[in-house]
C-alpha positions in Angstrom: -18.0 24.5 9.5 -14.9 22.7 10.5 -12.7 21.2 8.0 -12.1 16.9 8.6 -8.5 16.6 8.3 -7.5 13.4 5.4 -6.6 11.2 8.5 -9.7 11.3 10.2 -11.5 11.0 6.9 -9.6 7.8 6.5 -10.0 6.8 10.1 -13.6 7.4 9.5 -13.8 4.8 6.4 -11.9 2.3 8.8 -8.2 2.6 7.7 -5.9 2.1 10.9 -4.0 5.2 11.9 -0.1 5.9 12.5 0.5 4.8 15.9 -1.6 2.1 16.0 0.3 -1.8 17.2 -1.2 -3.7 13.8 0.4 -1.4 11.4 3.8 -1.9 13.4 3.7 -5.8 13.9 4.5 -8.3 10.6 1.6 -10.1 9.1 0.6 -13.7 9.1 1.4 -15.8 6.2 -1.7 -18.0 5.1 -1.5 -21.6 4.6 -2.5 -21.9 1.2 -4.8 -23.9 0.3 -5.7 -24.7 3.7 -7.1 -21.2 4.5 -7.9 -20.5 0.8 -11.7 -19.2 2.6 -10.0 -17.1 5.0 -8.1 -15.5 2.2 -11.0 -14.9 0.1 -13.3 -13.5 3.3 -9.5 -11.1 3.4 -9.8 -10.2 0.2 -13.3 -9.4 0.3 -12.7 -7.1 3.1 -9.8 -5.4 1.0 -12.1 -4.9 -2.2 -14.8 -3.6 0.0 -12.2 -1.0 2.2 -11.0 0.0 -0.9 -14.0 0.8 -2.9 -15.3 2.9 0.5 -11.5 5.0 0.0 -12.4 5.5 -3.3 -15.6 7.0 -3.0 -14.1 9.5 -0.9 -10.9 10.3 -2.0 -9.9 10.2 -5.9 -6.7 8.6 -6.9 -7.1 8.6 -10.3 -3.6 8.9 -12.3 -2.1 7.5 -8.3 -3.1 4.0 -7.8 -3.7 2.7 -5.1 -3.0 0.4 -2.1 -4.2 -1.0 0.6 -2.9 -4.2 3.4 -5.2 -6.0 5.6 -3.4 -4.4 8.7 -4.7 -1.0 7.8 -7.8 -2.7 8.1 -7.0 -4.6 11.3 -6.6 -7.7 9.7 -3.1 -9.6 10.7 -2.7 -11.9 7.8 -0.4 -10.8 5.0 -2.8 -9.9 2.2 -2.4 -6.8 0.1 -4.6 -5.0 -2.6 -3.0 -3.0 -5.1 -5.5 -0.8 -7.9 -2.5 0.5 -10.8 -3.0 3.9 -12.2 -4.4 2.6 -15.3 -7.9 3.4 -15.5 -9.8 -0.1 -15.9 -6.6 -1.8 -14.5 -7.5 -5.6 -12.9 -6.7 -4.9 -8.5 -3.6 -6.7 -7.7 -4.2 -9.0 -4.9 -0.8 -10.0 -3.2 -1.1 -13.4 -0.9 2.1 -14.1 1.6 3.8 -11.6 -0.7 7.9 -11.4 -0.4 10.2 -9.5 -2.2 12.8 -11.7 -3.9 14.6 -9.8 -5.9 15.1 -5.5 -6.8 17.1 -3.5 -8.9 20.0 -1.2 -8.0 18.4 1.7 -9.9 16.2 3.7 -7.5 14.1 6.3 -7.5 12.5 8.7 -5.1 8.9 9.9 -5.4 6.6 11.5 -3.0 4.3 9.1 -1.1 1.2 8.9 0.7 -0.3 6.4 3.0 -3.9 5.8 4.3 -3.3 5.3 7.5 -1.6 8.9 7.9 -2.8 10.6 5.2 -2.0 14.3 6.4 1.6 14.1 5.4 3.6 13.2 2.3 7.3 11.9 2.4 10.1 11.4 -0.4 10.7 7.9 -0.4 13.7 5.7 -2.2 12.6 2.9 -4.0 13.7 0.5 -6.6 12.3 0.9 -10.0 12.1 -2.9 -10.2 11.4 -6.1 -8.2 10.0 -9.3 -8.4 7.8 -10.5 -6.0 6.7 -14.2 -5.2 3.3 -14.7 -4.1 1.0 -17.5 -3.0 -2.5 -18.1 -5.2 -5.4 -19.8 -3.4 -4.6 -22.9 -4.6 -1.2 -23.0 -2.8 1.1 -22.5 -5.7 3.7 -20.3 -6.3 3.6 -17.1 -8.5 6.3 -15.2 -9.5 5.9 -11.6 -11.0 8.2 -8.5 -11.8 6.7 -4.8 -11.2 8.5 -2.1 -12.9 8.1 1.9 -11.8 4.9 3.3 -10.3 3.4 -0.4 -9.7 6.7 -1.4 -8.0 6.6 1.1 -5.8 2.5 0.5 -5.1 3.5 -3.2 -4.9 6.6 -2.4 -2.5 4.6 0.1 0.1 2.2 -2.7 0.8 4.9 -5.5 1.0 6.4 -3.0 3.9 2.9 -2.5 5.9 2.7 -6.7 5.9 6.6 -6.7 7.4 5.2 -3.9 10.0 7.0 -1.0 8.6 5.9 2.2 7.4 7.5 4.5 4.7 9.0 6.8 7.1 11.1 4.2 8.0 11.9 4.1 4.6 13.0 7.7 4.2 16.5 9.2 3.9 18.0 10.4 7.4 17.1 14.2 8.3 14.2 13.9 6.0 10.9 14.2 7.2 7.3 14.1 5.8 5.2 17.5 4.7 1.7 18.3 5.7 -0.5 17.2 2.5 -0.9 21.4 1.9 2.8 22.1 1.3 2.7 18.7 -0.8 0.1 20.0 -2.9 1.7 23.4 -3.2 4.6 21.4 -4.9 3.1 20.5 -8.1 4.8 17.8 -8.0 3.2 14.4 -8.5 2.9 11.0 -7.2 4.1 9.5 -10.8 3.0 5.9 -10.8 1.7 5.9 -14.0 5.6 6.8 -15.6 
C-alpha cells in the first residue's frame, strides 16, 4: 500500500497547493455591507473546508488556519480555529495589519497548501489587526503569541505571500519527518 503524502491529502480535501497563481496573487477586499451575502457564502465555504481538514488531520494543541485562496476563493476572508479546545473560529473580513511589536519570535510552521515541509518563521509576538464585520464597520483587535502568529500566516496568504517568503535568508523548510523528529512543537497555545 502506498503511503499519500500530507500534500496530496490536503490537495485531496480541496486546499490549493504551492505553485498554484491564487495563492501567489492578493485578495479582493469586500465591500461591506454591500457584499455582506458573498461574505457569508465565503465564510461558509471556509467553515465547511475547515471542518473537512479536521477530520483528517488533528491539530489539536496547533490551531488552525485557513484563507479563501487556499480554497480558490479570491476575496480576502480568513478563518482562524485557536488552540484552545472549544475556542469561537476567528473569521478575518478585509483583514490588514496595523500595527506589531518589535519583539519577535520564531516558531516552526506549517501550511495547508504544502503541507510536506515545515519552516522557522519570524514573527511578531503581537499585532493588531483591523477588520471589516458584515455590517461595514470597523473592528479593531490585538492578537498576542500563538494567535498572532495564526492570525498573521493568513493575513500573508490574502496579500499573496507564503511563509517561505517570510523565512530568514539561507534558511529553508524540512520535510514534515525531520520536523517531527525534532520534538519540537508548533507552540500556539504559549
Amino acid at each position: 500500500m502506498t503511503e499519500v503524502r500530507p500534500s496530496q491529502r490536503m490537495r485531496d480535501l480541496g486546499v490549493v497547493q504551492h505553485g498554484a497563481p491564487a495563492l501567489y496573487t492578493p485578495s479582493t477586499a469586500f465591500d461591506l455591507p454591500a457584499e455582506r451575502a458573498t461574505a457569508e457564502l465565503v465564510i461558509d465555504q471556509l467553515t465547511e473546508a475547515m471542518d473537512r481538514i479536521a477530520r483528517a488531520h488533528d491539530f489539536s494543541g496547533k490551531g488552525m488556519g485557513l484563507a479563501a485562496p487556499q480554497i480558490n476563493i479570491a476575496h480576502a476572508a480568513a478563518a482562524v480555529r485557536p488552540a484552545a479546545p472549544g475556542a469561537e473560529t476567528l473569521v478575518l473580513l478585509n483583514p490588514r495589519i496595523t500595527a506589531s511589536s518589535d519583539e519577535i519570535d520564531e516558531q516552526y510552521e506549517g501550511c495547508l497548501s504544502f503541507f510536506d515541509v515545515r519552516g522557522v518563521v519570524p514573527r511578531p509576538l503581537r499585532i493588531t489587526v483591523e477588520t471589516t464585520a458584515l455590517d461595514g464597520s470597523k473592528v479593531t483587535t490585538v492578537y498576542e503569541r500563538g494567535l498572532a502568529r495564526l492570525v498573521q500566516h493568513e493575513v500573508d496568504h490574502l496579500e499573496g505571500h507564503l511563509y517561505i517568503a517570510r523565512m530568514r535568508p539561507g534558511v529553508d523548510p524540512i520535510p514534515v519527518e525531520e520536523y517531527r523528529q525534532t520534538g519540537r512543537a508548533w507552540a500556539y497555545d504559549q
